[in-house]
N, C-alpha and C positions, 0 to 999 in steps of 0.2 A: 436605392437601398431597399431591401427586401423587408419584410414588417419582420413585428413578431414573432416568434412562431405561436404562439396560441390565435393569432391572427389569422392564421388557415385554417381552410375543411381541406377535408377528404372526400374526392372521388376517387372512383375506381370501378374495374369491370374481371378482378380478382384474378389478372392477370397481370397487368400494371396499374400505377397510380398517380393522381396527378393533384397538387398543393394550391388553393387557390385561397389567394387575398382576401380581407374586409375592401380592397380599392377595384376587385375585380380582377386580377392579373393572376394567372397561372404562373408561378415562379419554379415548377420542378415537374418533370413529365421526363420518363424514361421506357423509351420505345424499343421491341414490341414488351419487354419482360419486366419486371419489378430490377433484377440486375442488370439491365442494357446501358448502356451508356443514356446521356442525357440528352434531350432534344432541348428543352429548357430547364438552364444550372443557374437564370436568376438569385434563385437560393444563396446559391455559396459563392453569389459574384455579382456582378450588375447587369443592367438590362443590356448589356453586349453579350452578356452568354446565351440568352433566349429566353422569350416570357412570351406570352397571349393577353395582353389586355383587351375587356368588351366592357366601356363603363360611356355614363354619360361625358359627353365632350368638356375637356378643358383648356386651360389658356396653355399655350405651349411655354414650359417651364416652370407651369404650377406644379405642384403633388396631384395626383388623380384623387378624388373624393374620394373616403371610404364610404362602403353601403349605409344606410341610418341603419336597416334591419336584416336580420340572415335568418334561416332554419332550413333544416331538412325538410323537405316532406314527407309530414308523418315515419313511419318508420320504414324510409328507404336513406339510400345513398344516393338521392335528387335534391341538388342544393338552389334554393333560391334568393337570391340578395336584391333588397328591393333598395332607390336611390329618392329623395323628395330634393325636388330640384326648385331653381325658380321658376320653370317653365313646363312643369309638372313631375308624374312619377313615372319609374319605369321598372322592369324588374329583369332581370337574367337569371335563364334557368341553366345550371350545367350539373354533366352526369356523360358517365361512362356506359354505355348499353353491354352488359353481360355479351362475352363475343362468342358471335355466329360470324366469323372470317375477319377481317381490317379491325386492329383495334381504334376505337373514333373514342374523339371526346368531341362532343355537340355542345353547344352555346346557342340557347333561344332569347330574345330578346322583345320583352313584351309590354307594349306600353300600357300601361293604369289611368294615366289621367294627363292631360296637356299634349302638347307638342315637345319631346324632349329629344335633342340633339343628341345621337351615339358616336364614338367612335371605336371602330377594332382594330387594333395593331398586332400583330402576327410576326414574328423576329425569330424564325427557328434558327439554330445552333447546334449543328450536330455535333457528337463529341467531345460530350460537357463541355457545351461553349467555344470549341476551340475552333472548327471548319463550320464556313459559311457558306452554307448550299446553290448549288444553281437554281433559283425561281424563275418561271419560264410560265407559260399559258398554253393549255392544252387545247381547244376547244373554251369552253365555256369554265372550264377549272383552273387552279392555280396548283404547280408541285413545285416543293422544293428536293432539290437531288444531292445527294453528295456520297460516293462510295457505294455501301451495299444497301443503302438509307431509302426511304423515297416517305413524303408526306405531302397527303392532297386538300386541298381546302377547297373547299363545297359551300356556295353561300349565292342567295337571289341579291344580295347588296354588290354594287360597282365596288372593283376594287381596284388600288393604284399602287404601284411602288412608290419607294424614295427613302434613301441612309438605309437601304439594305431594309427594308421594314416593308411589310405588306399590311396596308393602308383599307379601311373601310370608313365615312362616313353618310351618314343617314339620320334622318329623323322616324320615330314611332308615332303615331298615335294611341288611343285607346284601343284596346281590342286588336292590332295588330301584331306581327309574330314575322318576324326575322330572324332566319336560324342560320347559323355559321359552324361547319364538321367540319375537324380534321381527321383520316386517315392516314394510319400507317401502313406501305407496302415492301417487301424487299423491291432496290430497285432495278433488277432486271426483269420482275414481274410484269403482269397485265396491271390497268388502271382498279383500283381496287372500285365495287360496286357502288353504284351513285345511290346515296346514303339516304334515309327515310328520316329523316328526324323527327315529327308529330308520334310516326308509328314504332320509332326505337322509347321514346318518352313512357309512353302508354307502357309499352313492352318490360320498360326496366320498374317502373311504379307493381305494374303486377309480379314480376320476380321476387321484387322485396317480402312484397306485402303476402303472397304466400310462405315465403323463407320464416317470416316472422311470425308466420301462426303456428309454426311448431315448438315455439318457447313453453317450457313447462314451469316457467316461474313468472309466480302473479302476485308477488309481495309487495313491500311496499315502497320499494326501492325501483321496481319493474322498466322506468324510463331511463332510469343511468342502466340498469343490468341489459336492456334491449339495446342500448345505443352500443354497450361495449361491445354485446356479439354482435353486429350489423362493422362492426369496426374489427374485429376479428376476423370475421367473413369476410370482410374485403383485402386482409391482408395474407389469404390462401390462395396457392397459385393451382386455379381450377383442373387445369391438366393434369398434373400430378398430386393434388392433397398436400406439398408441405407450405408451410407456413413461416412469413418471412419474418421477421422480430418489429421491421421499422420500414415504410417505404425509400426513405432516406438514407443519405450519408454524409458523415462532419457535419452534422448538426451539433454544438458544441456543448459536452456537459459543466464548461464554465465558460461565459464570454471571454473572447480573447483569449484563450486558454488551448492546450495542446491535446486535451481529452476527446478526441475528434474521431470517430470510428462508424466505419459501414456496415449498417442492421440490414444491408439488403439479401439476408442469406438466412436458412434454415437451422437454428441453433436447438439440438435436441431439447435443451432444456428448459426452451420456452415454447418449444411446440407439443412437447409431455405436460407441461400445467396447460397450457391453452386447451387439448384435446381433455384433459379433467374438467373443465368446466365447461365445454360442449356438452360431452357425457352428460352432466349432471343436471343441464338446461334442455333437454330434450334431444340433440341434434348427433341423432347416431352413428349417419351419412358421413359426417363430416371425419368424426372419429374413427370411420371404417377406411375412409378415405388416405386418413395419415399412419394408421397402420400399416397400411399398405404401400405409401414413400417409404417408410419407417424401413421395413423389411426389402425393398429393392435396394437404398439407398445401402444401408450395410452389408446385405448379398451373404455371399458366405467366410466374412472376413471382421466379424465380432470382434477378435483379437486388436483390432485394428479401425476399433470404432472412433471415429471423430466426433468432437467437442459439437459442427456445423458441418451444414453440407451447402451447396447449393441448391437452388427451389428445384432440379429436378433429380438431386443427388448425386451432382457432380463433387469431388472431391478437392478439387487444385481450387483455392482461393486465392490465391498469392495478391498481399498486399503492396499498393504503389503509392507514390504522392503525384498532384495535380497541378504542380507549379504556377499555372497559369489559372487559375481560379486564388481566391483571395480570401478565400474561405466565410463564412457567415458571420457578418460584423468583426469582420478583421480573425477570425480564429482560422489559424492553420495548424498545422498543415490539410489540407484536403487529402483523406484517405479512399479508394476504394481498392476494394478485394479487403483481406482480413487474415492478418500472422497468427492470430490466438488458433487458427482452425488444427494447426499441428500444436496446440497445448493437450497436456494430459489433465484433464481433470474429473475426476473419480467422483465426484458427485453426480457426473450426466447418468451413468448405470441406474443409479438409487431413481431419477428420474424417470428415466424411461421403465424401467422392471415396474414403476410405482404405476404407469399410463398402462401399463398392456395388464397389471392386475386389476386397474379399476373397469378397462375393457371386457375384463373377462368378469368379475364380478357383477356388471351391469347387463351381462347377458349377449353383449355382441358376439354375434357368430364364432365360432372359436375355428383358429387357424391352428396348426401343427407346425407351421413354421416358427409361429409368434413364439408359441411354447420352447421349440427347442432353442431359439435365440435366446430367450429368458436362460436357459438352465446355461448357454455357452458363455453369455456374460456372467455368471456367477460363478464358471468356472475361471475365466480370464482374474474376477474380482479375488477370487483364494488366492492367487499367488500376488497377487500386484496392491490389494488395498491397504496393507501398511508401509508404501511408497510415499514420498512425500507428490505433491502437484500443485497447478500454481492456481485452481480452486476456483469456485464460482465465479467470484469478478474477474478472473483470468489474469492477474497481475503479470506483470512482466518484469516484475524481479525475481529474486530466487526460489524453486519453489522447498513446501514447507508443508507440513504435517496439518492442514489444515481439520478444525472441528466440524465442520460442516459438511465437508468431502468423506469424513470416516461415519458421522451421524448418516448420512446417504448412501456410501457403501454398507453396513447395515438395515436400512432398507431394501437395497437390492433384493440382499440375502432372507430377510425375513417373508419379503412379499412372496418370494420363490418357494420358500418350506412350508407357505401355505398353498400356493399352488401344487405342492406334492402331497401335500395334506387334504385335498382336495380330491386327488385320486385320477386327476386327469394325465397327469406327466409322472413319469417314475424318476428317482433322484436319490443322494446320499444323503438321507433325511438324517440320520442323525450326527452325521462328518459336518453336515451345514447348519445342526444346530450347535455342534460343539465354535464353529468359526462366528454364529451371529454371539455368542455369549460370548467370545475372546476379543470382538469388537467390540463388544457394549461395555465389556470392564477395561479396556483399552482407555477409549472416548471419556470413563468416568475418572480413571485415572490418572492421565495425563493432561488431557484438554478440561481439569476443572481447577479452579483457583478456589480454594479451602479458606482462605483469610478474606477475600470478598464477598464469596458463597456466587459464584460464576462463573459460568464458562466462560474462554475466552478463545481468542478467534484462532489460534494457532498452539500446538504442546508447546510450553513453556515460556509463552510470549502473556504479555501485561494487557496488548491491545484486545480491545471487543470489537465484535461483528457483526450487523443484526440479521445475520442469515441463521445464526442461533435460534431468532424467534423461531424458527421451525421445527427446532428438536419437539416439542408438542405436539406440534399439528402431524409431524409422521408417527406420533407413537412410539416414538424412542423413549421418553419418560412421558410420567402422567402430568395434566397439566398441574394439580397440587404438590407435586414435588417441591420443597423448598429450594433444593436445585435450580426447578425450573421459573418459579416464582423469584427465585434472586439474581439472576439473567437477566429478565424483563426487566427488572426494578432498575437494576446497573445500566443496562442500555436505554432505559429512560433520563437516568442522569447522566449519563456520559457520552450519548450518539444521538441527544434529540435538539432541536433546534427552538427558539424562544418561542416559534410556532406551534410545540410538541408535535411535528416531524422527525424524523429517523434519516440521520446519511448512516450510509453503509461499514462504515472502520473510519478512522483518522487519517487525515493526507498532513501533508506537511508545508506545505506553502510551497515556495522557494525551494525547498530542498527536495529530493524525493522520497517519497515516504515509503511504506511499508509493499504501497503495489510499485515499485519502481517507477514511478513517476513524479515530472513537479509535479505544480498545482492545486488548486482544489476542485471543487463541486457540489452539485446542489446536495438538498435529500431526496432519497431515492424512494421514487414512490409507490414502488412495491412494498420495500420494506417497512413503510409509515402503515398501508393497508395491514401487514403481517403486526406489527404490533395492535391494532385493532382486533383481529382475529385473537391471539392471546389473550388481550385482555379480555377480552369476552369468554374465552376459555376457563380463565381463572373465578370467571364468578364478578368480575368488574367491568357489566353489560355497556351500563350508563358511562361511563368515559370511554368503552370501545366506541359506540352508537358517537358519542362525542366527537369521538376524532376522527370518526366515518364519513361525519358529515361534512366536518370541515374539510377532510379531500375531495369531498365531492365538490367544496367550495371553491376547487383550485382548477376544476375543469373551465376549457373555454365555452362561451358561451352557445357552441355548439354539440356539449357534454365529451370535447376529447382531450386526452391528458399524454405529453410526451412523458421521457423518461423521469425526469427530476422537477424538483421549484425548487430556487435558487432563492433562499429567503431573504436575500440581501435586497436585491433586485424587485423581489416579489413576481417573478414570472415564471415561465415554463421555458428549463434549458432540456437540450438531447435528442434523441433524435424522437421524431413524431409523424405519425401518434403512435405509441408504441403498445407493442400487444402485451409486456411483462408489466406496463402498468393497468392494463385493462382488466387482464385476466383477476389478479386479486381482487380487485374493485368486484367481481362477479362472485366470489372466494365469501369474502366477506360481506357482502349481500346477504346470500345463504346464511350464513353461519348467524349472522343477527336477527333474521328473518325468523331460522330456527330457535334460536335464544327466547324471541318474545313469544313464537308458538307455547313456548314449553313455559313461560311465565317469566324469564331469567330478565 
């Protein structure tokens, strides 16, 4: 049975990613890409589907020990888990070396103190799980083969089959170092090159630790803010700049539950806030970088912009189930690929128009393509943003006039009248201020509830939605608006949890609610970071900073946070570690950062 999920780190080599246990075992690794199928889907099944354990030896049919201790190294993506056993200690270093050819994930194992018994069990599973490779011996190596597949394993320890498993044991002592690689090759390939581990080690500690001297934020938060972007960064696919939401997929946003969906793709709207707060941490590279997916990815077919793309901007996501996986503690279905990707949703414009304004605002090189894409989505947004859509969380019931999707089609359009006001791009400056003022008296009109004193999530609908909290933070109203101060207040009594957490609208149980679905789910914990941000806006620092900290209370002890906490439970449901919960986290850093500079 697979742990936790707050149970795993993250490695990666920001191409692909792989989920590793407090017991040592690699339960998710999808080769070569972040969307490849799975070499090991442990995760969302059992150790039939494929895992990599390297822990101290145990009795066969015990649990594998979890580590006593974990951390990163300093500020990299080199993870170390150390074990006290009764015959001493030992420690395993793994890490994905930044790829120059074969993508490798290495396992060093290093003894501390005693004589301590290893073992490494190696069970790949091509095919999320489903084909069991030909393992064979090259020479001195071990590959397993299957299809277009090929993985080599590289290790100075004896190794044996047996039940389909590739088998190491050995003992460490103090000061000793046994390294075990696996590469990925296609396999009608050459043998990919025999792997350096000491000097791939050395090589990924110095990446990091240069990457991370470009952070321009030294507040006082600086160890959660650096770990998110080191967790951001590792979830951009280097070859092309975009950025995937989640390594994972069907990671479930409620146990047992049918909330089950694949973050392994490039969703404009989490790769528009993640690129704002690159920007605003130093890291300009990065942002030039998804600008530039940004604009391949959409080409010259704006009209016809999608929700998501794929990480190199492919467009066919076409969603499947996996019948044969059992999904994570029983939640099925196992989804991969993604239907939401042909939804319309009219807030991605206000997104994206709001990344290529603060691009340009911040000085990155200016592009003429960027601009005119900016003015052709604002043109598509005239005709089409009093359409109803099925809205940020993507529901899959009918769609609806959502407040949030018209509050961000109004961004679009505002960001845009300043960039023509700026004198760089020419535009129907005053045809596009007469349409930002028809949305804004639209949005105040229809989407406000008068007798609450609150917007609510939808024209003419009772339900709230804490994507609201954001009408402030774009600058749609100010944050003193009574307006805006009676939203907050509402969705503090109405969508917070006994933890003063924030889920996102009401589900229904049993029946399906408002996004067409059963079930429920945790709080979501962006939106808990977005009411922090607010309150801080409003002048209510000390309960922002409050409820700040306490999400920071909710990271795993490796400071990484999936989508939701499931307050029943008390854990981390969703898929993980996800960038839409990181990025805030980085959001509201700043903003309270800035708060105590100015005295708030």
């Amino acid at each position: 049975m697979a742990g936790r999920i707050e149970d795993y780190a993250l490695i990666g080599d920001m191409q692909t990613a792989a989920l590793v246990c407090r017991d040592g075992t690699a339960d998710w690794l999808c080769l070569p890409r972040f969307d490849s199928h799975a070499a090991f889907a442990g995760l969302l099944g059992t150790e039939e589907h494929g895992f990599w354990r390297v822990g101290p030896a145990h009795p066969s049919g015990a649990a594998p020990p979890p580590a006593d201790r974990r951390r990163y190294r300093g500020d990299s993506l080199v993870l170390e888990s150390e074990w006290d056993t009764p015959r001493g200690t030992v420690r395993v270093i793994d890490f994905m070396p930044p790829r120059d050819g074969a993508p490798q994930l290495i396992r060093i194992v290093e003894g501390v103190s005693g004589r301590v018994p290893m073992r490494s069990a190696l069970r790949m599973r091509f095919s999320y799980g489903r084909v069991v490779p030909w393992v064979h011996k090259v020479g001195d190596r071990t590959v397993a083969v299957a299809g277009p597949d090929s993985v080599w394993l590289d290790t100075t320890a004896d190794t044996f089959g047996k039940d389909l498993t590739t088998y190491a044991d050995f003992t460490v002592s103090p000061g000793e170092r046994v390294a075990f690689t696996i590469s990925w090759q296609p396999s009608h390939g050459e043998p990919p090159a025999l792997p350096d581990p000491e000097g791939s080690l050395e090589a990924t500690e110095e990446f990091w630790r240069e990457w991370v001297e470009h952070c321009t934020y030294h507040g006082p938060y600086r160890d959660a803010v650096v770990r998110s972007l080191i967790t951001l960064k590792a979830l951009t696919y280097a070859p092309t700049g975009g950025i995937v939401a989640a390594p994972t997929t069907s990671l479930p946003e409620e146990i047992g539950g049918v909330r089950n969906w694949d973050y392994r793709y490039t969703w404009l709207r989490d790769a528009a806030i993640t690129l704002s707060s690159l920007l605003r941490t130093g890291y300009r590279e990065e942002a030039r970088a998804w600008r530039e997916w940004l604009l391949r990815a959409v080409a010259g077919d704006p009209e016809n912009l999608q929700i998501m793309y794929g990480i190199a901007g492919e467009r066919e996501l076409g969603e499947a189930e996996l019948p044969w996986l059992p999904g994570y503690e029983n939640s099925s279905p196992v989804r991969v690929g993604n239907g939401a990707a042909d939804q319309l949703q009219l807030d991605v414009y206000g997104e994206v128009t709001e990344a290529l304004h603060l691009a340009h605002m911040t000085g990155l090189a200016r592009n003429d393509y960027a601009s005119l894409l900016q003015l052709r989505l604002i043109g598509y947004l005239e005709d089409h943003w009093n359409e109803p859509d099925e809205g940020i969380w993507e529901v899959r019931g009918p769609r609806r006039h959502f407040v949030h999707s018209k509050v961000m089609a109004w961004v679009a359009v505002d960001r845009t009248i300043k960039l023509i006001e700026s004198g760089d791009v020419d535009g129907p400056l005053e045809r596009w201020r007469e349409l930002r003022d028809d949305i804004h008296r639209d949005v105040c009109e229809k989407g406000y509830d008068k007798e609450r004193n609150t917007f609510t999530q939808s024209y003419g609908s009772k339900e709230l939605d804490a994507s609201l909290l954001l009408i402030p933070q774009m600058g749609f109203l100010p944050p003193d608006d009574k307006r805006v101060i009676g939203t907050i207040e509402a969705i503090q009594r109405e969508l917070s949890t006994p933890d003063g957490f924030v889920l996102r609208y009401p589900t229904a149980g049993e029946e399906a609610g408002v996004d067409g679905l059963e079930g429920d789910e945790g709080a979501f914990l962006a939106c808990s970071f977005w009411l922090a941000d607010d309150l801080a806006m409003i002048g209510r620092v000390d309960e922002a900073r409050q409820l700040f900290e306490k999400l920071l209370g909710l990271r795993n002890d490796l400071g990484l946070l999936a989508e939701e906490w499931d307050p029943r439970l008390q854990r981390q449901v969703g898929n993980f570690p996800q960038a839409f919960s990181h990025v805030p986290l980085i959001d509201t850093a700043l903003r309270l950062t800035a708060s105590s500079a100015f005295g708030g």
